[in-house]
NUTORZA-214026 format. One record per residue: residue in three letters; chain; z, x, y of N, C-alpha, C in turn. Coordinates in Angstrom, 2 decimals. Layout:
// NUTORZA-214026
PT:ala:A:Z:X:Y:Z:X:Y:Z:X:Y
...
END
This chain:
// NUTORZA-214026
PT:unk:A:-47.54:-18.47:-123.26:-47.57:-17.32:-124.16:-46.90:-16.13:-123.47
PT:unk:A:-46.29:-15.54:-124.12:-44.98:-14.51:-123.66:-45.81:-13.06:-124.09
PT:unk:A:-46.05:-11.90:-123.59:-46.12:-10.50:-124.56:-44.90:-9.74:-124.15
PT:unk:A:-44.41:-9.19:-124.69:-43.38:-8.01:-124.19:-42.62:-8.65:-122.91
PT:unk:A:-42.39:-9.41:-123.04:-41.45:-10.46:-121.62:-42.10:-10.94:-120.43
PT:unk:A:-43.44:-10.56:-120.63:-44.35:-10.93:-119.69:-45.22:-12.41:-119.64
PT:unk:A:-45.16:-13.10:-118.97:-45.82:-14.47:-119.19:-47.35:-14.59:-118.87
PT:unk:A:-48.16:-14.78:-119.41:-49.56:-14.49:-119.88:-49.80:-15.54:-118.86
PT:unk:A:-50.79:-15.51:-117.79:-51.50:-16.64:-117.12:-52.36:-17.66:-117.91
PT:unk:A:-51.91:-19.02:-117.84:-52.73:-19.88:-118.79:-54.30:-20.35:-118.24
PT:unk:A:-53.63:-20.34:-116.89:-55.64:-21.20:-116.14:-56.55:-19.56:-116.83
PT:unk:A:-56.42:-18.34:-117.07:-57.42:-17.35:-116.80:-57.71:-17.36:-118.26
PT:unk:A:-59.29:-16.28:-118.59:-59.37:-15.82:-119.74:-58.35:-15.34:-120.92
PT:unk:A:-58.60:-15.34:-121.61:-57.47:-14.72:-122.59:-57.79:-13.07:-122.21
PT:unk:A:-59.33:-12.71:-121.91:-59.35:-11.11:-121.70:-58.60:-10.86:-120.57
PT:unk:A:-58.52:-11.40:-119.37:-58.38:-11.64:-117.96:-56.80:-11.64:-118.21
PT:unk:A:-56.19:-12.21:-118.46:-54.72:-12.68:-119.29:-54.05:-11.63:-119.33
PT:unk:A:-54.23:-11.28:-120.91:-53.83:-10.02:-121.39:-53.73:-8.37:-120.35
PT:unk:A:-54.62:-8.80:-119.52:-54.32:-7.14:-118.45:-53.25:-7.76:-117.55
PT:unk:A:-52.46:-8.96:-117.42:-51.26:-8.33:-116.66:-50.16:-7.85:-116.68
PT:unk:A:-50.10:-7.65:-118.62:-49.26:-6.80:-119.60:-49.82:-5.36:-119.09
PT:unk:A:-48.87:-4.86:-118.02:-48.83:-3.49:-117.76:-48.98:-2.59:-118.79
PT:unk:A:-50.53:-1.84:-118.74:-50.60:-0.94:-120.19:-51.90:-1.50:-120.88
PT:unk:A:-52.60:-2.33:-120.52:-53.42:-2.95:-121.07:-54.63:-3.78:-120.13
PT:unk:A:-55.44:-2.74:-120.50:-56.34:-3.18:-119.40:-57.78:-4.02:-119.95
PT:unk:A:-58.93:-3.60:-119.10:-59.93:-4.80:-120.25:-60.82:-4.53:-121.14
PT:unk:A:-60.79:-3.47:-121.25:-61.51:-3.01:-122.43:-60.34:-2.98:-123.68
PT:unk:A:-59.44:-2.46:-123.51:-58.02:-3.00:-124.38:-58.19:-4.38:-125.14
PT:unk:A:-58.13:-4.90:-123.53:-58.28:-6.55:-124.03:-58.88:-7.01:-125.21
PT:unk:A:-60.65:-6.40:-124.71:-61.31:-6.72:-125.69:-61.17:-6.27:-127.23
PT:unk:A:-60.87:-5.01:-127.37:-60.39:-4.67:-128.52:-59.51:-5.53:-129.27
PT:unk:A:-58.61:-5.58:-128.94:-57.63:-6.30:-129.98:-58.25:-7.84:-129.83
PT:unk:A:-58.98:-8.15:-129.14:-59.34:-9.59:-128.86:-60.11:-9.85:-130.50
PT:unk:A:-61.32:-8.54:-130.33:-62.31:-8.60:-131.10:-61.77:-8.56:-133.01
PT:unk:A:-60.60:-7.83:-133.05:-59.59:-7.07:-134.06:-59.49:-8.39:-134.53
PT:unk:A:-58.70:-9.26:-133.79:-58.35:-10.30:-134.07:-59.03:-11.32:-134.43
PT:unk:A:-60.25:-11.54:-133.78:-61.27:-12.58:-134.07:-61.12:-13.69:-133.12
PT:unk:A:-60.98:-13.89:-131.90:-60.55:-14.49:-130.75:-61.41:-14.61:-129.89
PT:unk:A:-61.99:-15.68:-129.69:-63.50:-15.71:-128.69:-62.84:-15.16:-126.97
PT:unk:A:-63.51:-14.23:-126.43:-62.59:-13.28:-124.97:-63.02:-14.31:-123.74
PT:unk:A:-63.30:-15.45:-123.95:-63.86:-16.49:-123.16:-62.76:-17.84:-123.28
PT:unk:A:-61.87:-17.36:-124.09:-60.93:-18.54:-124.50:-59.65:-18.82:-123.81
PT:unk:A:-58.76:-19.73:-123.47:-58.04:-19.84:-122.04:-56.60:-19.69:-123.27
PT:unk:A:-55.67:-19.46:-122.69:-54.60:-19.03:-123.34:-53.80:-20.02:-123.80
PT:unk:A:-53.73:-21.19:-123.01:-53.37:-22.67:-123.68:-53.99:-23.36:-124.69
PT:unk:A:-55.03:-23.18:-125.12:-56.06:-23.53:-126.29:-55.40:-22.34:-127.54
PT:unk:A:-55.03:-21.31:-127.46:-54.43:-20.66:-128.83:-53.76:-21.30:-129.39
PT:unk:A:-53.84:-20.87:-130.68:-52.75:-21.32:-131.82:-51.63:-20.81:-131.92
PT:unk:A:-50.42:-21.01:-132.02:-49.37:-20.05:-132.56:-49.72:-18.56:-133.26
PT:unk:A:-50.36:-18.99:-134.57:-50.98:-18.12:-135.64:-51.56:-16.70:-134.64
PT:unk:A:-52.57:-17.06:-133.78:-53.45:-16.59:-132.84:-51.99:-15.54:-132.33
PT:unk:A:-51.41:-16.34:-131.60:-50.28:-15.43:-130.34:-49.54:-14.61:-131.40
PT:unk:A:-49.46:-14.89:-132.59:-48.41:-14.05:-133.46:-49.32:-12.78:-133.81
PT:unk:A:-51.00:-12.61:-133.78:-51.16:-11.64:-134.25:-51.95:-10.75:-133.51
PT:unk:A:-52.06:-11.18:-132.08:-52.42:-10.29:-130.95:-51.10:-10.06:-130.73
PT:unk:A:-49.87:-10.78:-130.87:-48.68:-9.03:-130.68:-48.58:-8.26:-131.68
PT:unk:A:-48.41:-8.77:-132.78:-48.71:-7.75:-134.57:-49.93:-6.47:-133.82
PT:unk:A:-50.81:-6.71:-133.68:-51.94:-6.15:-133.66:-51.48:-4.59:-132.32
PT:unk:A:-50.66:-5.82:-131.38:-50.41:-4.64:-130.21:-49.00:-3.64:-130.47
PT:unk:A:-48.20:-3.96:-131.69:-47.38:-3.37:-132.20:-47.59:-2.45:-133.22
PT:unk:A:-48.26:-2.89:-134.20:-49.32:-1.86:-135.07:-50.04:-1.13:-134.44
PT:unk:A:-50.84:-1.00:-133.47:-51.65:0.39:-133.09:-50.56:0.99:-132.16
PT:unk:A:-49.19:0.38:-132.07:-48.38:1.71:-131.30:-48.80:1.85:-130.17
PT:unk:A:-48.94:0.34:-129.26:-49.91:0.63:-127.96:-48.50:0.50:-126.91
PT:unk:A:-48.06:1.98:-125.81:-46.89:1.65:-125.11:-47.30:0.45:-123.94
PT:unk:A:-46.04:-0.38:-123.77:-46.67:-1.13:-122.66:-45.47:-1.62:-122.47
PT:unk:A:-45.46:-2.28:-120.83:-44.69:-2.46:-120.11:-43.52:-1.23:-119.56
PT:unk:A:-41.98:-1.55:-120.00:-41.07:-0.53:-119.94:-41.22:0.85:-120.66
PT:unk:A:-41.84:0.91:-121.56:-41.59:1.98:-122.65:-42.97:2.99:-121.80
PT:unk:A:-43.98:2.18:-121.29:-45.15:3.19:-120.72:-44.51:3.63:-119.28
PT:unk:A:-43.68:2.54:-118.65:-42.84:3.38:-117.45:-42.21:4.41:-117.78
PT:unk:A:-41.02:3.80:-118.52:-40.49:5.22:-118.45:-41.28:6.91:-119.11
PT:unk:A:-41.80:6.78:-119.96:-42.92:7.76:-119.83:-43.38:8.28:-119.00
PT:unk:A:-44.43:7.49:-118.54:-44.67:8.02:-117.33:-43.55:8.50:-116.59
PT:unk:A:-42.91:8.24:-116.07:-41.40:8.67:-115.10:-40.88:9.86:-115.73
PT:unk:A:-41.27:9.95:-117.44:-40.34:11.30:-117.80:-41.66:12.60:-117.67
PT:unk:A:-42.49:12.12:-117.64:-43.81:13.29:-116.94:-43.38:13.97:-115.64
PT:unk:A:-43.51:12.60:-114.87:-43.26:13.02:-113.05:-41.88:13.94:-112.95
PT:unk:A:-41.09:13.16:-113.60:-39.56:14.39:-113.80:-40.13:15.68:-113.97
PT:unk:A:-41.02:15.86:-115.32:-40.95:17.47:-115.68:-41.52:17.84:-114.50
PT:unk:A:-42.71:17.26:-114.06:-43.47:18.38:-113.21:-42.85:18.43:-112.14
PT:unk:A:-41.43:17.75:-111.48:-41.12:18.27:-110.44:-39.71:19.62:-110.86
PT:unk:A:-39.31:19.32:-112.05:-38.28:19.93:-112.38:-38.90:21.17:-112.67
PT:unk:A:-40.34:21.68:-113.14:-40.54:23.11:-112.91:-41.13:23.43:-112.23
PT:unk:A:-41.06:22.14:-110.70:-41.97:22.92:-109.81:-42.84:23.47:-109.34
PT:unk:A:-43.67:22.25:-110.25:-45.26:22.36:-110.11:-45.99:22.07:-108.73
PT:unk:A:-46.94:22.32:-108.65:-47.94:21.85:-107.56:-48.02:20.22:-107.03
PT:unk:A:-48.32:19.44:-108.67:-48.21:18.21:-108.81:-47.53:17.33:-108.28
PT:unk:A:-45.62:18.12:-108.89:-44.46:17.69:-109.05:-44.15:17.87:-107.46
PT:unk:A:-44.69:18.61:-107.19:-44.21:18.27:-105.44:-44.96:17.82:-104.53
PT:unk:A:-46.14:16.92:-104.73:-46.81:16.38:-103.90:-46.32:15.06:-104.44
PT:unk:A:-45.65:14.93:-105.60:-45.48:13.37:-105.82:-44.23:13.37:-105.49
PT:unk:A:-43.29:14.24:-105.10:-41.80:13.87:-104.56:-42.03:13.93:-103.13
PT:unk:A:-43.32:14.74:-102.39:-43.43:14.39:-101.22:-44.10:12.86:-101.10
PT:unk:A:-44.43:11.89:-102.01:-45.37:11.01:-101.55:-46.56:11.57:-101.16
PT:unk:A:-47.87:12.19:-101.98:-49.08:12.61:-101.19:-49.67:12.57:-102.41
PT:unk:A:-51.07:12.38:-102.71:-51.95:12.61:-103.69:-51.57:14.09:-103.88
PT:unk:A:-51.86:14.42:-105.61:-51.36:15.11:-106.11:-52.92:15.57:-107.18
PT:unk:A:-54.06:14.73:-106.78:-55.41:15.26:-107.58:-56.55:15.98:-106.66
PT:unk:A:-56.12:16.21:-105.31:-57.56:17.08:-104.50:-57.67:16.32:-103.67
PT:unk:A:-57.42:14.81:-103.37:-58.00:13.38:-102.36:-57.43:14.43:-100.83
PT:unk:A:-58.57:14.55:-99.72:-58.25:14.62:-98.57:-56.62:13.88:-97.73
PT:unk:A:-56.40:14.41:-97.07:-55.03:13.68:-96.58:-55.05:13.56:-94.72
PT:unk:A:-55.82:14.30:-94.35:-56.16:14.17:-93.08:-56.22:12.89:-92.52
PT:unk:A:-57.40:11.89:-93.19:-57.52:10.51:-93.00:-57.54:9.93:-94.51
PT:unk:A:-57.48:8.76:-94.69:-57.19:8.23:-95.99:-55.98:8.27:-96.53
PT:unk:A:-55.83:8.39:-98.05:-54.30:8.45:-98.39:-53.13:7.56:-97.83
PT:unk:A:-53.68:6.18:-97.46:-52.89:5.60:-97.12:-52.21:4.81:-98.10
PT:unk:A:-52.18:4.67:-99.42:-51.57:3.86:-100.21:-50.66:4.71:-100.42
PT:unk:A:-50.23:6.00:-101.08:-49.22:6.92:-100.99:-48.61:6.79:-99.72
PT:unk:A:-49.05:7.13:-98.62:-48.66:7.55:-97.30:-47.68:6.20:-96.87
PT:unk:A:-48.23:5.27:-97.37:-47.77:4.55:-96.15:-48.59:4.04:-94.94
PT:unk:A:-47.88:3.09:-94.40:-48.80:2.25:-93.14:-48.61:3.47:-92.11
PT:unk:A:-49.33:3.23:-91.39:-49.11:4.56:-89.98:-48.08:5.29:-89.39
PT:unk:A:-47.83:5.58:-88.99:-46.84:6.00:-88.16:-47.14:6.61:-86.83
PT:unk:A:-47.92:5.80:-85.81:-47.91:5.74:-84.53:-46.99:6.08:-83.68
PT:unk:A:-47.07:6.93:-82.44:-45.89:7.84:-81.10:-45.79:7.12:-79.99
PT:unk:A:-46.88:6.51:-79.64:-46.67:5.64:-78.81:-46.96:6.38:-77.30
PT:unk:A:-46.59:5.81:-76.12:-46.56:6.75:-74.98:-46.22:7.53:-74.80
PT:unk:A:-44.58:8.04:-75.06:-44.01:9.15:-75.16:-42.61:8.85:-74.02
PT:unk:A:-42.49:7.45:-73.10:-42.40:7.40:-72.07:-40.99:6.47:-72.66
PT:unk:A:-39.66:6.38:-71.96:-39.18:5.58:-72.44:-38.94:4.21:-71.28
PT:unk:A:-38.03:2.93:-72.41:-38.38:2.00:-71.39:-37.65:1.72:-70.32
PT:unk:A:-37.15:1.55:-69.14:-36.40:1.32:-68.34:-35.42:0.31:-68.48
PT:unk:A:-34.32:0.56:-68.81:-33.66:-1.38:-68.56:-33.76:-2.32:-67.16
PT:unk:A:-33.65:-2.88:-67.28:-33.44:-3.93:-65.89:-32.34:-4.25:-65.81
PT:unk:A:-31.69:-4.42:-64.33:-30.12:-4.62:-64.01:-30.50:-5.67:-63.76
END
C-alpha cells in the first residue's frame, strides 16, 4: 500500500503504518481509521483495495498537508522568520533551539555530536 509515494509497512498495525506518512501521526491515524470504519489493530496486507482507496479519499478530503507539501511549508515559515530577523529565525540559521531549551549542556540533536580540543599539543612526526 502506497500513500503520497510513501510505502506503508505491511508486518505493522495499520495505526502504526500510517505514521510513517510524514504529517500524520497516531492520533491522526486513528481518526481517519475510525472515519473509515477500519479495525486500528488490522495489518496492512489484509486490506481491501476498496479500504486503501478511501483512507486516501478521506486524507485528501480533510485537506490534511503531508509529506512534500507539509515540508515545504514548513521551510516557507523558517524563511520568513529569518528574512525579518526574528529571534527564532536566527537561532534556527544558527542551528540552536529556538523555544527557551538550555544550551549549556543538552541541545545535542540541533548541535550536533561534540566538538572536543583535545590537548592543545601538536603531534611530532618521526624521521
Amino acid at each position: 500500500m502506497r500513500i503520497a509515494g510513501i510505502t506503508i509497512p505491511d508486518t505493522k498495525r495499520i495505526e502504526i503504518s500510517l505514521t510513517s506518512v510524514y504529517g500524520i501521526g497516531r492520533p491522526l491515524a486513528l481518526d481517519i481509521l475510525k472515519e473509515v470504519g477500519i479495525d486500528a489493530g488490522k495489518k496492512p496486507v489484509d486490506l481491501t483495495t476498496d479500504e486503501e482507496n478511501t483512507i486516501r479519499k478521506v486524507i485528501e478530503e480533510r485537506g490534511i498537508l503531508i509529506e512534500g507539501e507539509l515540508r515545504r511549508e514548513k521551510g516557507s515559515h523558517i524563511k520568513r522568520f529569518k528574512d525579518i530577523g526574528s529571534y527564532r529565525g536566527s537561532r534556527h540559521a544558527k542551528g540552536l533551539p529556538c523555544r527557551g531549551q538550555r544550551t549549556k549542556t543538552n541541545a545535542r540533536t540541533l548541535k550536533g555530536e561534540r566538538k572536543t580540543m583535545g590537548s592543545g599539543r601538536r603531534k611530532v612526526e618521526k624521521k
